[in-house]
Structures are given as C-alpha cells and as structure tokens.
C-alpha positions in Angstrom: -72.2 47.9 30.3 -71.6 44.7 28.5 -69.2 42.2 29.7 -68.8 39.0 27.2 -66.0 36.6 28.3 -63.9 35.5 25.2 -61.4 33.1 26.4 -59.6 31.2 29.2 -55.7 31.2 29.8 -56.1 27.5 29.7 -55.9 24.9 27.5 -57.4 21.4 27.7 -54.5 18.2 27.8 -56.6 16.0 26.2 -59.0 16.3 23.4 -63.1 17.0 25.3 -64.8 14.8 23.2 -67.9 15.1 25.2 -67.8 18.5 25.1 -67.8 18.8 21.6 -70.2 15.9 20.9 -72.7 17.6 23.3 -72.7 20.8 21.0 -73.2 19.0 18.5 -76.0 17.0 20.1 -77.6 20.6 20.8 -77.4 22.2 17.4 -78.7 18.6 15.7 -81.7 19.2 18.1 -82.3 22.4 17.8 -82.7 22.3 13.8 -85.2 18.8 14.4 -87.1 20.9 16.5 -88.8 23.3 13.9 -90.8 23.2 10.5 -92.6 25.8 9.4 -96.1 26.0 10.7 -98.6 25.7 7.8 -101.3 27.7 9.2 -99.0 30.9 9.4 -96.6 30.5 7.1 -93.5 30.8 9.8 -91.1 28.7 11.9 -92.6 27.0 15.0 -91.9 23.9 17.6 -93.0 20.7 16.2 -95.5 19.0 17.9 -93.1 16.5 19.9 -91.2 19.3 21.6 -93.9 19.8 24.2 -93.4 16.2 25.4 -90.2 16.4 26.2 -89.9 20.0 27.5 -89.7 20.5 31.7 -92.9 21.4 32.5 -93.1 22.1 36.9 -97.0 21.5 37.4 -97.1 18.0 35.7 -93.4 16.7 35.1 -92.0 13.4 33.9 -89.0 11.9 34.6 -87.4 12.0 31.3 -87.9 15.6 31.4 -85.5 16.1 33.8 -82.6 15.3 31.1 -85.0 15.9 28.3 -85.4 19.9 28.1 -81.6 20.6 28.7 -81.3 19.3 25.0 -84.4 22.1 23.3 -83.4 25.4 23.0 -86.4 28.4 22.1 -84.3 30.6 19.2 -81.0 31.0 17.9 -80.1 33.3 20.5 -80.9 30.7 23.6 -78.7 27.6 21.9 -75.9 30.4 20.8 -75.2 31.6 23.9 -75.6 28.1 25.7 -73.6 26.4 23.5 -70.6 29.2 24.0 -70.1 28.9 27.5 -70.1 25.2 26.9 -67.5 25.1 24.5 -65.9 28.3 26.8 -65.7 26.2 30.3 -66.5 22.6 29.5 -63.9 21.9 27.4 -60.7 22.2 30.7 -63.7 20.5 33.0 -64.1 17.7 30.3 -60.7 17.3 30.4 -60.4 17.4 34.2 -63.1 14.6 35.2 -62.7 12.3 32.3 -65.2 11.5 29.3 -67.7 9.3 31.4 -66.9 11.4 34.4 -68.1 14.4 32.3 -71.0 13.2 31.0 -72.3 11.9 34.2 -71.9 15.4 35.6 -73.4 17.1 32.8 -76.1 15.1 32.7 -76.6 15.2 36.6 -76.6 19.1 36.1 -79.1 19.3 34.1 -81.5 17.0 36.9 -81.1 18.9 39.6 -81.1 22.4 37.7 -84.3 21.2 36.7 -85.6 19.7 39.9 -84.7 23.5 41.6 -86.3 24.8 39.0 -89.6 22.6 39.7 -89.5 22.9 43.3 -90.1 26.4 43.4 -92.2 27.0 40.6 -94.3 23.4 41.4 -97.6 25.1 40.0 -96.6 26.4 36.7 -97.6 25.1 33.7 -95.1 27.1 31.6 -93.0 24.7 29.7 -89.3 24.6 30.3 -86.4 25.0 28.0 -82.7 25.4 27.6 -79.4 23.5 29.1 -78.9 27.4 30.4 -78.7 24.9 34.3 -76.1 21.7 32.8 -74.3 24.8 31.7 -74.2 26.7 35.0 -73.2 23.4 36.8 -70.2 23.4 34.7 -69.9 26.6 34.8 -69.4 26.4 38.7 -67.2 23.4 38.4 -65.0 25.5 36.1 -64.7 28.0 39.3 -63.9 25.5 41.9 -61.4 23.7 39.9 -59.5 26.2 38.1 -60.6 29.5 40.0 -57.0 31.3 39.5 -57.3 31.0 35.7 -57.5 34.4 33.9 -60.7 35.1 31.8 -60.6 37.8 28.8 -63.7 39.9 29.0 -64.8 42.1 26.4 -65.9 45.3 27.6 -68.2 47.9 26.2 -69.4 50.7 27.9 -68.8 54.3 25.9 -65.9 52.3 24.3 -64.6 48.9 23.9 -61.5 47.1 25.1 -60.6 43.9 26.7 -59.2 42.9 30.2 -58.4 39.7 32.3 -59.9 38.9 35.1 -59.9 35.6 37.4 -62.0 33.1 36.7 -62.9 33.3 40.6 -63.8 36.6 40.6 -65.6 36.9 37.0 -68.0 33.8 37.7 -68.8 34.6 41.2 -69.6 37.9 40.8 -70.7 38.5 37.2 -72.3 35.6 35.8 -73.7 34.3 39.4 -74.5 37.5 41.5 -74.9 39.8 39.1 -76.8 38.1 36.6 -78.3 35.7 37.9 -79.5 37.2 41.2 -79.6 41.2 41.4 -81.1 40.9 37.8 -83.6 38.6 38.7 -87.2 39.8 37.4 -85.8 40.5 33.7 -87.1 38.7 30.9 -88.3 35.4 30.9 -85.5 33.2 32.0 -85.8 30.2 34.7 -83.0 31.7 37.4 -83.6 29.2 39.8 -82.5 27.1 37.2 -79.3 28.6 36.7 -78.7 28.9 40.5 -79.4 25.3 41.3 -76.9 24.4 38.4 -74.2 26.9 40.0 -74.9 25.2 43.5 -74.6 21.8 41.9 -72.0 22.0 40.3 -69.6 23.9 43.1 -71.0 21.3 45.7 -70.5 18.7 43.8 -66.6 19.5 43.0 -65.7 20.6 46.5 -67.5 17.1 47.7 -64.9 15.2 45.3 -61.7 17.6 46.3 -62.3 16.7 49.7 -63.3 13.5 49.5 -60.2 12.7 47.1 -62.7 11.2 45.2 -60.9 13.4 41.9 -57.1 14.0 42.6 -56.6 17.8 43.5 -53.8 20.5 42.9 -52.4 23.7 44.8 -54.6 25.8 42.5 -58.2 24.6 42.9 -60.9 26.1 45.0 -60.4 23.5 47.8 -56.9 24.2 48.3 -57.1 27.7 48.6 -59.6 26.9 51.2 -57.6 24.7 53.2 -55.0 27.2 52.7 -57.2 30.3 53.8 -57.9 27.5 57.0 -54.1 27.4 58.2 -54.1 30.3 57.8 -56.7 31.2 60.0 -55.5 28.9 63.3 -52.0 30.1 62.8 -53.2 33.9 63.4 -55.7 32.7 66.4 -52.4 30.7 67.6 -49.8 33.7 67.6 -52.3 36.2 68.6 -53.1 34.5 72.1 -49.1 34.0 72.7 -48.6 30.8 71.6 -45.7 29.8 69.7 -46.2 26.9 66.8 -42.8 26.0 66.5 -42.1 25.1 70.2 -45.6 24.0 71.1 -44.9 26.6 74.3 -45.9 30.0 75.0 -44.0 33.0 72.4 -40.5 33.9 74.3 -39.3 37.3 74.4 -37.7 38.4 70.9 -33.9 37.5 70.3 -32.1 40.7 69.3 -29.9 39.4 66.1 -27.1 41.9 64.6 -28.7 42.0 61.2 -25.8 41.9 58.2 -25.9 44.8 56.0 -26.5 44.2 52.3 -25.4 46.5 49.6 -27.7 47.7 47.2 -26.6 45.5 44.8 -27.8 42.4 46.6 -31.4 44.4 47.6 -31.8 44.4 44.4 -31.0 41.3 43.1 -33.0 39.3 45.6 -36.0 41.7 44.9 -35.7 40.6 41.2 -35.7 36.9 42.2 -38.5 37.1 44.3 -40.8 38.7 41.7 -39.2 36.3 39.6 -40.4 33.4 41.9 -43.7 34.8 42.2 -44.2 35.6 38.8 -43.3 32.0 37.7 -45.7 30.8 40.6 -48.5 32.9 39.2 -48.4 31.8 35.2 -47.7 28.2 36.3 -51.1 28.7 38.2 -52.6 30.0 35.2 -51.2 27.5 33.0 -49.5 29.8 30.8 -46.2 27.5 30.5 -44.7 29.5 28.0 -44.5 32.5 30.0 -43.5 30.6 33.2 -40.4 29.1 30.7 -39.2 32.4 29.6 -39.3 33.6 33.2 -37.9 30.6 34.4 -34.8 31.1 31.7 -34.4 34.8 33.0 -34.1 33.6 36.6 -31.8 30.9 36.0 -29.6 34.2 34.8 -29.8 35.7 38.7 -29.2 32.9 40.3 -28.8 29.4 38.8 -29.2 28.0 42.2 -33.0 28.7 42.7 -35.1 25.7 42.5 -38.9 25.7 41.6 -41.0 23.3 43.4 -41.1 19.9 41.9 -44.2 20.1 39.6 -43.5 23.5 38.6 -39.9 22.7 37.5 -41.0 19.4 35.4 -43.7 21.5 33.6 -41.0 24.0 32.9 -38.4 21.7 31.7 -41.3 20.0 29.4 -42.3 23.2 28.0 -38.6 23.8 27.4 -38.4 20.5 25.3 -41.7 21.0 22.9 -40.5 24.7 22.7 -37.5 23.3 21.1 -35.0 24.3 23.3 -32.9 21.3 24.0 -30.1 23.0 25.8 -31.9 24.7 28.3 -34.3 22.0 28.8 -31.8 19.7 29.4 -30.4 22.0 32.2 -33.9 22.1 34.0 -34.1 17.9 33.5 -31.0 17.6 35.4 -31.5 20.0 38.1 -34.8 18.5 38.4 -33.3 15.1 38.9 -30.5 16.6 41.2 -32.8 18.1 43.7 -35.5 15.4 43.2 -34.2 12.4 42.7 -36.9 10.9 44.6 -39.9 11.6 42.2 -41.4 8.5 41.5 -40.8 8.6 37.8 -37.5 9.7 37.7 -36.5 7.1 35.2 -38.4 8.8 32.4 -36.6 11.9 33.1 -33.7 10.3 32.9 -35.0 8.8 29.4 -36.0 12.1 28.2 -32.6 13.7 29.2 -30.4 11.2 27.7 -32.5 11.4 24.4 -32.0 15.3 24.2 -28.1 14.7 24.7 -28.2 11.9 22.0 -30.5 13.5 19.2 -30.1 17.3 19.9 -27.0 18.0 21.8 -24.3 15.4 19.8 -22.8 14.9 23.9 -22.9 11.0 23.5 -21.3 10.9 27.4 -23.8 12.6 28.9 -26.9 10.4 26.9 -25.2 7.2 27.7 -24.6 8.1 31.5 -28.8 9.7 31.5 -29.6 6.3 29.1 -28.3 3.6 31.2 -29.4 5.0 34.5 -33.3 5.2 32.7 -32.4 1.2 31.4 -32.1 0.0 35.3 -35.3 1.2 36.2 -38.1 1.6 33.3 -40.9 -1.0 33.6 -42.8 0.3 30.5 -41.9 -2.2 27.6 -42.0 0.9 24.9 -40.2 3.4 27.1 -37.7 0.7 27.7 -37.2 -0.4 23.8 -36.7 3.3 22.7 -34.2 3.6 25.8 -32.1 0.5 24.3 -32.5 0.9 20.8 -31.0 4.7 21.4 -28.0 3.3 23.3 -27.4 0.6 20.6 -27.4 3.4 18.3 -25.1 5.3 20.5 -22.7 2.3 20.8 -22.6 1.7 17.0 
C-alpha cells in the first residue's frame, strides 16, 4: 500500500527563504556532483564526492554537514527535497531564518553522528540529507502536530484522505518506515531515527524552556494538557475536591429546568459550532473557521471565541473582504477584550473599515480617535491622522 503525503492544511506567514535556498543548494550540488565517466561511457561521482561524503570508520569533521548536501540518484534528492519543501517551509517560518538554519544544519550533525556511532566500523560512504530532513520532519510534529496532512493512497484503487500530522509522522514515516521496515534496501535508518529524535527533543527543549514562544496547539501543550489532566482524575478519584481544597461533599440535589426541544437543539448546534471553529483555527484553516464563525454569530450573537481565535477571525474577515462583518468581530473583540495589549491597532483597523468601506464617518472618527490616544508606531499613527484629517475635510 502506498501512502505519499501531498500537502499540509497550513500555510507559512512569512516567506521560508531558507527553505527554499536550501533546495536549491541541494539540486546545484547534486548536478556538480556527476560527469560522465570516460572509461564506461556513463554518469558517475566525481572524484571530490568521496571527500566529503560521511564515511563511519574514518570520519572528518566537515563530514558531519558535508554529506547532508550529496545525494546518490535522482530518486534520493527527489524525495529529500519534497519533504523539505513539504514540512520545512511552516518550521522555517516558525523558528526564524537563522534559527532554521542553525537547526537544519544541527540535524544533519547529529543524524550523522547516530549514524557513526552505531555503524563506527564501516567503511561504506554516507550520503543524503534523508537525517536534516527527519529532524525537521520531527519538529514539524511537535510544533504543529494537530495540522491535517493529505495522503495519497493506493492500494487496489486510489483516493486521498487527511490525516493529522501527529498521527501520520509518528506512525508512518517514523515507526512504520523507519523502524518495522528496517533491513530493506540500502538506507542509513539510524540516520533517519537520530534526526527524528533530534529534532522532537530539540523543540520540546525550547517549548519548555520558553526558549521559542509556544501556542495551545503544539506538542508541548497538549502535553501539559494531557498532565492536568492526569492529577485532576488522581485528585477526584481519591475524594478530594479541587475547588474547595477539602474532601468531595455529598452531591446537592438541584431541580434541573426543563428545556424545550427547541433550545436542545440550538445549544447542540452552537457547541459543534464552537468546536468546529476551535478545530479549523487549530488547523489554520481561517477561512473555514470565518464562515463558521459567520454562521454562529446567526445562533447566538452573544458567543465569544477566545481572544486569539476571534482576532484571527476578524482578520480573515477583513482580507476576505468582508468589511461589515469584520467590523462586527473588531468590535466585539475590543468589547470583551479591551485589555489586549494592542488594542489600539484594532481600534485603527476598525475605524479605517468604517471610513473607507462602510461610508459611517461616526463610527471611524469615534474608533480613529480612540487608536490616536494610544499608538506609539510613527506610521500606524500617521495613517491614523491623515484618515481623520480626511474625515474632517
């Protein structure tokens, strides 16, 4: 059965620049390292490959980095260079340009160095950056592990299906393929495990450490999460009640208030709403979370997302040009969190709408001036005046 993962439900914010120029710094290699041999007549390594491949018996330190960079067909730098571009892009994105390249680079040592370790008397040269990709590979898991994957299937027939990123990694590309298929062909395994291990060691270290700034959806958060979990159900199974700090009283008897069908229903709706929302914010997949958001709104106009959630909504409302609506999500943003730290800018972006898009001049000049009295940024600021000049003329 083939499973080949075509795409992630995510997007990168920011333009991967190392990601791309690292491709491209594999393919340029890849074509230096042929010519056609002249005693047979066919393609074969050039004689400088050999010094810079990872050989375990008799390494160098430049070999480390070195052989993640030579790749032995078209076949080995295709398939490379596709999970590269695949994962590394949203992890590119996540730790920064230099941040990235450090990693990458870093991946590719200590893929090597397991590699080495455990085969420290071969003399079988070493190629492929089959272990820098792995250790981004596994970063890709612990940072964005509730993203959906679409895989390819083909077994009798083909179709496609998405799958979390959590799930798909761990088990397919890390169990599956790397260790119950161990033994097939010749590829370096330990390699690809020691770049897995990096690289999901590395990113829980800097989660936890708050060396890189974490979200609700990463790897470390559901752990932590999982954790709570776990001493809440130790705490309430042994008697003890969190909320009083004292041992679980006997159970209060409440007259419960009948609800009509009608109400059963709607607050069944808005819960699958809620969650449904949650899950494609979680995904990334802000258009989906808008629309939802939109249809919500229609139950109940009263039901507010959590702070992040609702900003991302209200900004996907904006670029989605829907002024109206994304006006309405601005304000009930600033109504139920008026203490976000950048409220100003909201407040910026809200009275532009109402200038440019809505024609209500009232409502930009009250969102306008409120922005004025607190932006600090000396272009925010100008735009903010220059629209209420315009407003005034």
């Amino acid at each position: 059965m083939l499973l080949l993962p075509i795409r992630t439900s995510i997007r990168p914010w920011r333009t991967p620049y190392i990601n791309y120029a690292l491709i491209a710094l594999n393919l340029i290699i890849f074509f230096l390292q042929f010519h056609i041999s002249p005693n047979e007549g066919k393609l074969a390594f050039r004689p400088w490959v050999v010094n810079f491949a990872l050989i375990p018996k008799n390494p160098r330190w430049w070999q480390f980095v070195s052989y993640a960079f030579l790749h032995g067909d078209h076949w080995h730098i295709g398939f490379n260079m596709f999970f590269l571009y695949l994962f590394g892009r949203n992890v590119n994105d996540r730790l920064g340009h230099l941040g990235y390249l450090g990693f990458y680079l870093a991946g590719a040592a200590f893929s090597g160095a397991g590699h080495t370790v455990l085969h420290i008397s071969s003399p079988i040269p070493t190629l492929g950056a089959s272990g820098a990709v792995a250790a981004v590979t596994g970063a890709y898991l612990v940072l964005f592990p509730q993203t959906l994957i679409t895989v390819i299937y083909w077994f009798f027939f083909i179709g496609a299906i998405e799958v979390p990123a959590l799930y798909f990694i761990a088990f397919k590309m890390i169990l599956i393929d790397n260790i119950l298929a161990r033994g097939q062909g010749n590829i370096a395994y330990e390699a690809h495990l020691a770049g897995y291990a990096f690289g999901i060691a590395a990113m829980l270290l800097l989660l936890a450490t708050r060396l890189l700034s974490g979200s609700n959806f990463d790897l470390w958060a559901m752990i932590k999460r999982w954790n709570r979990r776990r001493h809440y159900r130790d705490a309430v199974s042994s008697g003890y009640d969190p909320f009083t700090g004292q041992a679980a009283a006997k159970p209060v008897k409440v007259r419960e208030v009948k609800k009509t069908a009608a109400q059963k229903q709607q607050e069944k709706k808005i819960t699958e709403l809620r969650n449904e929302i949650s899950r494609r914010i979680a995904q990334r997949n802000l258009p989906a979370a808008a629309e939802l958001y939109l249809e919500l709104m229609q139950f109940d106009s009263k039901q507010i997302p959590p702070r992040q959630d609702l900003l991302d909504i209200a900004n996907q409302l904006a670029s989605s040009n829907k002024p109206a609506e994304s006006a309405r999500a601005y304000e009930q943003f600033l109504t139920h969190y008026s203490n976000y730290e950048y409220a100003e800018q909201v407040e910026l972006m809200v009275g532009i709408l109402y200038s440019r898009y809505l024609n209500q001049p009232e409502q930009a000049v009250k969102h306008l001036q409120a922005a004025a009295e607190k932006l600090s940024d000396p272009g925010q600021l100008k735009m903010c005046r220059d629209e209420l000049g315009r407003l005034e003329d």
